[in-house]
C-alpha positions, 0 to 999 in steps of 0.5 A: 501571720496569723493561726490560719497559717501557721496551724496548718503548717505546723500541723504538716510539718508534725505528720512529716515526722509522727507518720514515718516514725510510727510506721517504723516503730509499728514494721522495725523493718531489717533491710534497706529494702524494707525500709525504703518501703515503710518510707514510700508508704509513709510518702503517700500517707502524708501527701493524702493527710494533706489533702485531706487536710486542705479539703478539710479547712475549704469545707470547714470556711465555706468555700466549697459547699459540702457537695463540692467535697463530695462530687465528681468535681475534678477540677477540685480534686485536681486543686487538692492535689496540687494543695496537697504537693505544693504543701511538701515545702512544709511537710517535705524537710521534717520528713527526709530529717525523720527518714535519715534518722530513721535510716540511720538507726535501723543501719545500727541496729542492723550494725549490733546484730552483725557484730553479734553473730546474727544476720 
């Protein structure tokens, strides 16, 4: 297995985690409401980073011209988003890894401002 595919792998594997961590770092959400969405959105954001991603390494080894990429060629785009969800084997486990820590510190968080007094 050489870095053509471990690289990518890696690579998704990495956004399956950065991506959910900055979106909670960036909104601290408070309520399980809150979070749930942070993480939805996290969800779409790594499957369009691995679209992306594969749309990236096709045009990059040349089997599909610059103007496949950028036409209305739906049978590719079509692949792509099969790349993309196919792909959550890779992404996938790291993410629900990050989203139950995540869950589970800001359930903390909310935890001391309860015992505190605050809501």
């Amino acid at each position: 297995m050489g870095p053509e595919t471990w690289l990518p792998l890696l690579a998704l594997g990495a956004l399956g985690v950065a991506i959910p961590w900055a979106l909670c770092a960036r909104a601290r959400p408070a309520t399980m409401a809150a979070f749930l969405r942070a993480m939805l959105l996290a969800l779409v954001l790594v499957y369009l980073c691995a679209c992306l991603l594969f749309a990236g390494l096709y045009a990059l080894s040349g089997a599909v011209s610059q103007t496949g990429l950028a036409g209305p060629d739906v049978s590719l785009l079509r692949h792509l988003a099969w790349l993309g969800l196919i792909s959550g084997l890779a992404w996938g486990p790291p993410f629900l890894l990050a989203a139950l820590g995540l869950g589970q510190r800001m359930e903390a968080r909310r935890a001391a401002r309860m015992r505190a007094g605050g809501r």
